[in-house]
Z-matrix of the N, CA and C atoms (Angstrom, degrees):
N
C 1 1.447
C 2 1.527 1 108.87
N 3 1.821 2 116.11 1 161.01
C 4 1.566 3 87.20 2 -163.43
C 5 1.588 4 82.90 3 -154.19
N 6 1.252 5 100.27 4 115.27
C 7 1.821 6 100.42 5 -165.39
C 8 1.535 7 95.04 6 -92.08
N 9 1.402 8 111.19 7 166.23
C 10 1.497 9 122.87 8 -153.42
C 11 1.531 10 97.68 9 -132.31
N 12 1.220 11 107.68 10 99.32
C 13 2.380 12 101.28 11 170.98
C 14 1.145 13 106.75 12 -116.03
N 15 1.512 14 126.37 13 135.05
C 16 1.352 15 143.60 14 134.69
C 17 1.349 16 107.50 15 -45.09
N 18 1.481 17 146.71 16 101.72
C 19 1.117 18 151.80 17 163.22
C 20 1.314 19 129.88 18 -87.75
N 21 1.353 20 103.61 19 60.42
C 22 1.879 21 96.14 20 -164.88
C 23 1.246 22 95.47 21 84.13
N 24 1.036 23 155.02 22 34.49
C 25 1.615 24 137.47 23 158.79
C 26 1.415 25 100.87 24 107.75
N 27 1.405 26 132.01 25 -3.73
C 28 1.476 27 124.11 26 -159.36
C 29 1.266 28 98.80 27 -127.74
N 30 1.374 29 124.15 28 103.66
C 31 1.573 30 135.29 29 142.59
C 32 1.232 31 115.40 30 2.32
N 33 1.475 32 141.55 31 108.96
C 34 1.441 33 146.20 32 168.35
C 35 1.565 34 123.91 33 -130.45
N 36 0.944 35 113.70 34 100.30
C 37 1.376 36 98.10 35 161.33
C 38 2.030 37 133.50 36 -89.66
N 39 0.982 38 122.71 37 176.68
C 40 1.110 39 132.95 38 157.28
C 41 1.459 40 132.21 39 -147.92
N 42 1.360 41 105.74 40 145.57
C 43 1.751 42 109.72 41 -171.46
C 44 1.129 43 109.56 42 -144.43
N 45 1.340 44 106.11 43 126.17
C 46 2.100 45 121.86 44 178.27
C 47 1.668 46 104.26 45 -73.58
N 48 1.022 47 94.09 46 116.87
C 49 2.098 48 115.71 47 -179.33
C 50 1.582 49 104.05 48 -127.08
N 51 1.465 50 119.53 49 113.76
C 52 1.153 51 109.89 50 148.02
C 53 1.740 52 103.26 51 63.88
N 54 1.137 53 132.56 52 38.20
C 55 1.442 54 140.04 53 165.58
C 56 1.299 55 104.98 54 70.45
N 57 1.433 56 138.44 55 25.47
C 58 1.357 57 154.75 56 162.11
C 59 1.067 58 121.13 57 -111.49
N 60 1.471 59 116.07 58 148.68
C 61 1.433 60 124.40 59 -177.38
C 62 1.991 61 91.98 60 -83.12
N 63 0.848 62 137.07 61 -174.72
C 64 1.594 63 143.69 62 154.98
C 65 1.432 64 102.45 63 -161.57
N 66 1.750 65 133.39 64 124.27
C 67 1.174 66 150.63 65 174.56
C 68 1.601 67 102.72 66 -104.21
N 69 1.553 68 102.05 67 134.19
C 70 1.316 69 115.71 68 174.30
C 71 1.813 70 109.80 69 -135.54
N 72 1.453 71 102.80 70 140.75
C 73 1.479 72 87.87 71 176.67
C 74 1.623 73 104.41 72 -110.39
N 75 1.977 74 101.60 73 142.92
C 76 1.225 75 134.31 74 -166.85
C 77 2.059 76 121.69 75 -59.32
N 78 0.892 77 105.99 76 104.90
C 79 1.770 78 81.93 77 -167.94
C 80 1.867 79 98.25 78 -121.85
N 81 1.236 80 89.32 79 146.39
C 82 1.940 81 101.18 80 -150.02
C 83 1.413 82 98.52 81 -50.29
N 84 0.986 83 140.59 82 -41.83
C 85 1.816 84 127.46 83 163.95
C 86 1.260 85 118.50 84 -50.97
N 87 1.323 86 126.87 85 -13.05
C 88 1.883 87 106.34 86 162.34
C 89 1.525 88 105.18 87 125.76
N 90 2.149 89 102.56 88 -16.70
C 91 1.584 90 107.69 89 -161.36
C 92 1.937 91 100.80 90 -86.02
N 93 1.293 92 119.20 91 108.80
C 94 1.112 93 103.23 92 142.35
C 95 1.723 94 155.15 93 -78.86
N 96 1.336 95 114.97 94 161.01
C 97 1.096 96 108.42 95 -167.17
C 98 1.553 97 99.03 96 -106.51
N 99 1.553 98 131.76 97 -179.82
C 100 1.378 99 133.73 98 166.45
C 101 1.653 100 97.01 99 -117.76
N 102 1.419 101 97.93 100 135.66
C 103 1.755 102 108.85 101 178.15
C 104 1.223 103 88.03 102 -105.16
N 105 1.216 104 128.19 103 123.50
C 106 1.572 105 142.92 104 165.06
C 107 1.367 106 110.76 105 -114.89
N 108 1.504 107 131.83 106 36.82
C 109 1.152 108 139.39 107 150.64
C 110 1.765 109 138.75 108 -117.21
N 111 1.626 110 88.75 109 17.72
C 112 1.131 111 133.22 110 -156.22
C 113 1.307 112 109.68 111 -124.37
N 114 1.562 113 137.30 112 71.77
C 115 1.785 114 121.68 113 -177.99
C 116 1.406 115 101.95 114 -90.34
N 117 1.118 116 115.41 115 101.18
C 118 1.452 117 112.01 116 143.66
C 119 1.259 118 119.75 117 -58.49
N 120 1.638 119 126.16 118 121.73
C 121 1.637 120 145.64 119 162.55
C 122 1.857 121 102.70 120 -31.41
N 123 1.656 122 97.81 121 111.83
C 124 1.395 123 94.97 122 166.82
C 125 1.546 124 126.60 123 -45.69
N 126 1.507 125 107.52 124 -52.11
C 127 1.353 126 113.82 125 166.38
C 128 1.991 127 132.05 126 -62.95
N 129 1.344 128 103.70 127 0.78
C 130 1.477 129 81.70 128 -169.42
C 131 2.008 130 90.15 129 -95.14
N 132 2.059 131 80.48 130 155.58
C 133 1.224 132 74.73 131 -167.86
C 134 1.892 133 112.21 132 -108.47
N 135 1.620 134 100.38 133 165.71
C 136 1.251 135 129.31 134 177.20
C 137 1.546 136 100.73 135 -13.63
N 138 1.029 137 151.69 136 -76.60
C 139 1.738 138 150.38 137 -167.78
C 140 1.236 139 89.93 138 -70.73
N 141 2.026 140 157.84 139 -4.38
C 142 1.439 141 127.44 140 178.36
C 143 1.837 142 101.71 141 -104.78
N 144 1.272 143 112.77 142 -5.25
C 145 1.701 144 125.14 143 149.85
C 146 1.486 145 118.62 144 4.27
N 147 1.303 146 94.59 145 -80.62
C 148 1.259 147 102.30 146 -170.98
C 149 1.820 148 127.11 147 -77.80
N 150 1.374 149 107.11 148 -13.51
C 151 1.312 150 134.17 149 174.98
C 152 1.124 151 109.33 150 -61.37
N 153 1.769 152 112.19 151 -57.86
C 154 1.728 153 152.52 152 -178.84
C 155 1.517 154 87.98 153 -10.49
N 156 1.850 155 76.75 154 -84.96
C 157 1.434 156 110.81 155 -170.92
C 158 1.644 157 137.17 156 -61.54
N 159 1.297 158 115.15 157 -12.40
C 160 1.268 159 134.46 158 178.37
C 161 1.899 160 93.67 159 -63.77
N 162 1.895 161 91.65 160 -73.15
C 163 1.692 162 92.25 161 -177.10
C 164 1.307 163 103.15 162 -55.11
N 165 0.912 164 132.55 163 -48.98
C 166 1.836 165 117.59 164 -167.81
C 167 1.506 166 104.36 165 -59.81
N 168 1.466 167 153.92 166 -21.28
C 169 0.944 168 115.57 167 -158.61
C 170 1.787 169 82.04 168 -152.37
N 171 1.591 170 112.47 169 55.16
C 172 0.903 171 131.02 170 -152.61
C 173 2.111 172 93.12 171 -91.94
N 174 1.158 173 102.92 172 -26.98
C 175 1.443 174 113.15 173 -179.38
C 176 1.848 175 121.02 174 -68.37
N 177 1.637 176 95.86 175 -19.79
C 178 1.644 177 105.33 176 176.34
C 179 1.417 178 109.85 177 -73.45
N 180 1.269 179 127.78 178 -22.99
C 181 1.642 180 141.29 179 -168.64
C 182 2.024 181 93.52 180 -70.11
N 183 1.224 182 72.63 181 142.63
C 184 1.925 183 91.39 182 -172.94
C 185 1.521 184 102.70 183 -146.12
């Protein structure tokens, strides 16, 4: 499954692999990338997503 966030203006997805979260950022042709500087908590769950990511990338907000 492959959830879809607007992050501040920036295309994100995420996808559960193997008991991991994995974040990729969205680019308007379809190609994602993998952000591996980014751990999303194996345990947090599916509805705290969008929270996650707000604080993490809390510096793009203008």
């Amino acid at each position: 499954m492959i959830i879809k966030f607007n992050v501040f203006g920036k295309p994100m997805s995420v996808i559960r692999k193997n008991e991991e979260w994995q974040l990729f950022n969205e680019s308007d042709t379809g190609i994602r990338s993998r952000v591996y500087d980014v751990i999303i908590p194996s345990d947090l769950a599916l509805t705290e997503l969008s929270t996650y990511l707000d604080d993490i990338f809390h510096e793009y907000s203008s």
